[in-house]
N, C-alpha and C positions, 0 to 999 in steps of 0.2 A: 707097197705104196706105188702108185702107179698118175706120173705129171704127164701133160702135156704140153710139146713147145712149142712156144708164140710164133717161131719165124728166125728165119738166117740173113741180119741186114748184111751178112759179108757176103751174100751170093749163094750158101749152101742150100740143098733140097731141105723140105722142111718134113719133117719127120714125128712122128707121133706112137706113142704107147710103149716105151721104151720103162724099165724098170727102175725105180730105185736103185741109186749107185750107177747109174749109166749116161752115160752123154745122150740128151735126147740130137741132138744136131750130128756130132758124129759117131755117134754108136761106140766110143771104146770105152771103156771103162773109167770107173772113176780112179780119183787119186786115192789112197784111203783116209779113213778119218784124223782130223787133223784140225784143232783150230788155231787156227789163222789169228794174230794179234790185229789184222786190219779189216775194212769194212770195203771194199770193191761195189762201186756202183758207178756202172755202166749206162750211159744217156743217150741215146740215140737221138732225139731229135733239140735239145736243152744244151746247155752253158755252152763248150768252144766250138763245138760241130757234132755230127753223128762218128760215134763211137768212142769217143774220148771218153773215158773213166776216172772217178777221183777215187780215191784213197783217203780215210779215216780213221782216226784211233780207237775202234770200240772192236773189243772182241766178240763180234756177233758175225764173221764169216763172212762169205762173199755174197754180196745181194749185187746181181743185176739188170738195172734197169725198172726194177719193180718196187715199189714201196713193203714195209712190211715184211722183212722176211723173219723167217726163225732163224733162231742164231744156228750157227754150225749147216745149215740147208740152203741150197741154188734156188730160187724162186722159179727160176729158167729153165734149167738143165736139169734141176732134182738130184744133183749127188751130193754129197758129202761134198762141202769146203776144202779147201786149200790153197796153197801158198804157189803151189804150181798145178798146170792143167798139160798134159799128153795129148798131141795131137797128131794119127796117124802115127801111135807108137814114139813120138822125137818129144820128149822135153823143150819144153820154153822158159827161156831167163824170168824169174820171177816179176813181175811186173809187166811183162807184157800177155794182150789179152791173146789165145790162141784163137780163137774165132772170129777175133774181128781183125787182128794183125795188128794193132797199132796199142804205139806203148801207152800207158797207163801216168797219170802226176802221182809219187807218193807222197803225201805230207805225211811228214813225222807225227805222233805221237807229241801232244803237249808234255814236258817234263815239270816235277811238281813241283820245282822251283821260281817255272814260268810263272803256275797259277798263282802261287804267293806273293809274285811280284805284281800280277794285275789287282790282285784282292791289296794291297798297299796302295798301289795308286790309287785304289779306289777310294779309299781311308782317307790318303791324304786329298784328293778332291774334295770330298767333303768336308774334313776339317776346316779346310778354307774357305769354303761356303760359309761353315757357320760361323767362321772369325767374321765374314765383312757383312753378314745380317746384325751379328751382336754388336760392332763396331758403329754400324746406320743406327741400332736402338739406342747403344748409349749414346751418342750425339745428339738425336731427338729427343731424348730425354733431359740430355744438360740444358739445351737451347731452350724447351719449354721452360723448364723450371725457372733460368735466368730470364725467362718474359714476365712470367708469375711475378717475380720477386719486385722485376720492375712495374709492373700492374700494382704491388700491394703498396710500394712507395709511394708510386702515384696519387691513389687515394687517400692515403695517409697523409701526404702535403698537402693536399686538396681541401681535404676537413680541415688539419690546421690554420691553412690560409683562410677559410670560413669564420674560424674559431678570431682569427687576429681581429678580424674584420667587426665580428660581434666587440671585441673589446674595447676597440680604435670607436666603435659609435656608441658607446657606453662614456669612454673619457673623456668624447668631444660634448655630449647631455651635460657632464657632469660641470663641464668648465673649469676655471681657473678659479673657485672657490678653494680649493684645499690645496696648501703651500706646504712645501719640506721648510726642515728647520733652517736651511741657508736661503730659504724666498722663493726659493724657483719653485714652479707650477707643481703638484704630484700627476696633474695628468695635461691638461688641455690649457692654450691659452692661444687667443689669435696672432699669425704669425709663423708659427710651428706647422714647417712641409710636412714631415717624417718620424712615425713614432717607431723605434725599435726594440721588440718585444721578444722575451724569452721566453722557451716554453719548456717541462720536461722530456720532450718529444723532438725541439726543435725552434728554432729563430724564425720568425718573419719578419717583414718589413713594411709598413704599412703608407703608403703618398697620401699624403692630403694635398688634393688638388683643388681650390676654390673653379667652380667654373665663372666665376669673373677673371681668371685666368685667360679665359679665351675670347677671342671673336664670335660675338652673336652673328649665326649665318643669314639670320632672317632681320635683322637690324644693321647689317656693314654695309655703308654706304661703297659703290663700284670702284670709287677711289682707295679706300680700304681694302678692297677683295685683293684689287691688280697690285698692290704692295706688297700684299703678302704673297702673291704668285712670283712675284717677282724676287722677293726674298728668298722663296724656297729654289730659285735655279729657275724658274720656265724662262723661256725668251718672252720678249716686250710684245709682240702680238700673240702671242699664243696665250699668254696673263690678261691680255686685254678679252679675247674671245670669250675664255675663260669666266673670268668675271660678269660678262656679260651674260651666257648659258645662267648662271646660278640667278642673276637677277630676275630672269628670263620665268625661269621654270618655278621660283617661290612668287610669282605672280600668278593674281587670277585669271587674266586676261591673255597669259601664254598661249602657245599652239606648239605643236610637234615642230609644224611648217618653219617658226621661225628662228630654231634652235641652232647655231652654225655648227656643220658639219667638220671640227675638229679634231677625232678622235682619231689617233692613229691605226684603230682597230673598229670593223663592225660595230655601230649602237650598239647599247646594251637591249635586252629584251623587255625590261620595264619602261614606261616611258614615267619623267614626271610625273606629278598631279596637277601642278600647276596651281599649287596654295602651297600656305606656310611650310618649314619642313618642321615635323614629325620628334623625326631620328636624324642625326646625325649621316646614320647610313643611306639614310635616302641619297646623299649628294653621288652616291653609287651608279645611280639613275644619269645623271645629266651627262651628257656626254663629255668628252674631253678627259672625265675624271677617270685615271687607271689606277688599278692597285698598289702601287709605288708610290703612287702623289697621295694616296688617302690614305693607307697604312704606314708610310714611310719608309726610310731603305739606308742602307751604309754605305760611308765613303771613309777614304782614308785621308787622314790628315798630314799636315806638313812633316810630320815625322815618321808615318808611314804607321800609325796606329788605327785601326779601323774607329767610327766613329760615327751614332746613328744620327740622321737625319732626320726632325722629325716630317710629322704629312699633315692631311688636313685635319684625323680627325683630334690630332694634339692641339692645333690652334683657332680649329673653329666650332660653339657649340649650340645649341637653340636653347639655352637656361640663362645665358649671363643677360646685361642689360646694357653693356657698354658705355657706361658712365665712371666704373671707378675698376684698376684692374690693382690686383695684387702682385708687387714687388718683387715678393719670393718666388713665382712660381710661374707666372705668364714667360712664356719661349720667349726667345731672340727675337723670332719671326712678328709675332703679335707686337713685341713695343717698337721695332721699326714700322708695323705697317699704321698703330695708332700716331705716326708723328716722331719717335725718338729717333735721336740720330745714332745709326748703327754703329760708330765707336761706342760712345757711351751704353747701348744695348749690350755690347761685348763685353764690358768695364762693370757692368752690372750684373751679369751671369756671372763673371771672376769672382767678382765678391761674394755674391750668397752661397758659392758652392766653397769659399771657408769658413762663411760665417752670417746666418741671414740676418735680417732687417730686423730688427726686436723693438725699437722704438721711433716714433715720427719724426725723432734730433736728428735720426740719423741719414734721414730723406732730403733735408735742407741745400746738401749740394750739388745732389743728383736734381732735384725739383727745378732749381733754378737753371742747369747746364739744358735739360730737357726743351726747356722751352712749351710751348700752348701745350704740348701733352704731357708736361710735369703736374698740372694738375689732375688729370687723372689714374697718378698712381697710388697706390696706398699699401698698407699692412693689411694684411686677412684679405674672406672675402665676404659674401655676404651671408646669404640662408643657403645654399642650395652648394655640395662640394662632391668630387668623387672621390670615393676612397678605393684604392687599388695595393691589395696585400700580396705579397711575394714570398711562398712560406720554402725552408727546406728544413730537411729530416737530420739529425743528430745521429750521426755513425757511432762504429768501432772506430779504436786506433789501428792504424794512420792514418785513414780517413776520418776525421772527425766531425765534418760536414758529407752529405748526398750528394750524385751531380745532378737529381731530380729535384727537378723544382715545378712549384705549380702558384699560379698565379689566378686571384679572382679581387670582382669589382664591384660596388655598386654607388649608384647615383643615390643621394640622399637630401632629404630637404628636410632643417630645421624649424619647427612650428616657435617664432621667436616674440609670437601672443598667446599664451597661456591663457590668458582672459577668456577669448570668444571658442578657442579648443583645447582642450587638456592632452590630444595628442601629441605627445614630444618631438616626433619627428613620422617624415613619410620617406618609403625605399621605392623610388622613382625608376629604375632600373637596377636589373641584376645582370652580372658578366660572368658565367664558369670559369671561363678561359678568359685570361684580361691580360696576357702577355704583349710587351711593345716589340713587337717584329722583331 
């Protein structure tokens, strides 16, 4: 076998055709055969500088500087491997390179304890990866589920409160025709706010609101409007502005131009129509009016219990007539702004929330303390009511009520001439969601 060598970066002549088992650089022999438990490779121009060598654990001989060698063979030199190299007859300390002079890094040899201990950590890295993947699914997966559940309650209260609603206008049809054996109504008689209904599913609760309950928006004179603004908290010119807008804008003769700029926030983006109102919602439109004064909002009371307020669209409606309001159910707001004096408004809430009005005996001395607007209060209302159901779901023990609740509405007008239409009633509006704030 016959190599030839690359080059002497120590300085040596370079020398060629030298034999097998022979130093091509300095001509003396090799070591004899011998393998070497390490891997020598020699880098002249790579990692710390020219001629620094590392050291490896493979038994495949001394490779330097070359890629690729046979095990036990110099790629360079051509002799047989070893542990040490003779140079000019003198042994050198293993590790250092005789030809280039400079010592050699040994790294040890991985021992196989090492490797078992990376191959564990590796284990345990993983492990723990897949603890906080499995740990993110199951919480994704409780969370969904607990949304589902509340989704499926939802619906479920929803139907029911539909379900109340169809029953509440089946016993208001049916009237005060059919009596329990102690006289009282089995279903409906005028008078009656609130029917409270079982189900095997679940309770609702159903308002009977007469909308002669409320303030016609399109028939309240401005003197009526600004009492009732005044009632609900606004100041005395902002009730009066107020007042003024809504006159303003259910007229035909309105303009944008003459609408006073009140609103503590940008106009809204619809303007008026500037005729009747509609909906109720329109009053959305006029300026001045915010979501707080038309939905209504909570405060706390003398005792520090919170305590809702109502807004406008509680006391003002486009159905009633304003001639006769019901007892039971017309706000505070509405019989102060028709004329009651707000003691006695106060004195009158007290009483129906322990016990309402069932007979006209019992009006005689509210009628008379009221003064010009004792005549227009009365029992029930007329043809036209809204009925607003509030259903929840029947648990397990120890909850034996849901804290899911859903609430729907709708406007209803009774046909109270049979003669000229045999339709019993007509559904003037519907509400999904008919929750009071």
């Amino acid at each position: 076998m016959r190599t030839e060598s690359l080059g002497n970066m120590a300085g040596g002549a370079l020398r060629t055709g030298f034999r097998a088992g022979e130093c091509g650089v300095w001509g003396h022999p090799a070591c004899g055969p011998r393998v070497s438990p390490w891997v020598l490779s020699l880098r002249g121009d790579e990692g710390a500088g020219d001629g620094v060598g590392v050291v490896s654990g493979k038994d495949a001989g001394v490779s330097v500087g070359l890629s690729g060698p046979l095990a036990g063979e110099c790629r360079v030199w051509g002799h047989t491997s070893c542990s040490r190299c003779a140079v000019a007859g003198a042994n050198v300390p293993e590790g250092v390179c005789a030809a280039w002079g400079v010592g050699l890094r040994v790294v040890s040899k991985p021992s196989p304890g090492t490797e078992r201990g990376g191959a564990l950590l590796t284990v345990l890295w993983l492990v723990a990866a897949l603890t906080a993947i499995a740990f993110s699914v199951a919480t994704t997966v409780r969370t969904e589920t607990e949304r589902t559940s509340t989704h499926i309650e939802q619906v479920r209260a929803y139907y029911l409160a539909t379900g109340a609603l169809d029953r509440a206008l089946l016993w208001m049809n049916w009237g005060n025709g059919a009596r329990t054996p102690d006289g009282k109504p089995r279903f409906y008689e005028p008078g009656m706010s609130v029917f409270n209904m079982m189900f095997p599913s679940g309770v609702a609760s159903v308002e009977i609101i007469p909308e002669s309950a409320r303030l016609n928006v399109n028939r309240a004179t401005p003197q009526e409007l600004g009492n009732l603004f005044l009632t609900l908290g606004l100041p005395a010119a902002y009730a009066q502005a107020l007042s003024g807008s809504i006159v303003m804008a259910r007229s035909s003769n309105g303009s944008n131009a003459g609408l006073p700029s009140i609103s503590p926030t940008p106009g809204p983006t619809f303007r008026p129509r500037f005729a009747s109102f509609e909906q109720i919602e329109e009053l959305m439109y006029v300026p001045g009016v915010t979501p707080d004064l038309f939905h209504g909002t909570w405060s706390r009371g003398p005792n520090g219990a919170l305590q809702r307020l109502p807004g406008l669209k509680d006391c003002l409606t486009v159905y009633g007539i304003n001639d006769a309001y019901d007892i039971n159910t017309t706000p505070a707001p509405v019989l102060t702004a028709i004329g009651v004096p707000p003691d006695l408004a106060a004195a009158i809430v007290q009483r129906r929330m322990v016990r309402p009005f069932v007979s006209q005996s019992e009006l005689g001395p509210i009628l008379g303390a009221a003064g010009p607007a004792g005549g227009k209060l009365r029992i029930g209302g007329n043809s036209t009511y809204t009925l607003r159901a509030t259903a929840t779901l029947r648990m397990q023990p120890p909850a034996f009520v849901s804290d899911v609740r859903r609430s729907a509405a709708m406007v209803v007008k009774f046909n109270n001439n049979l003669k000229e239409d045999l339709t019993p009633y007509w559904i003037l509006r519907w509400y999904d969601n008919a929750g009071t704030n």
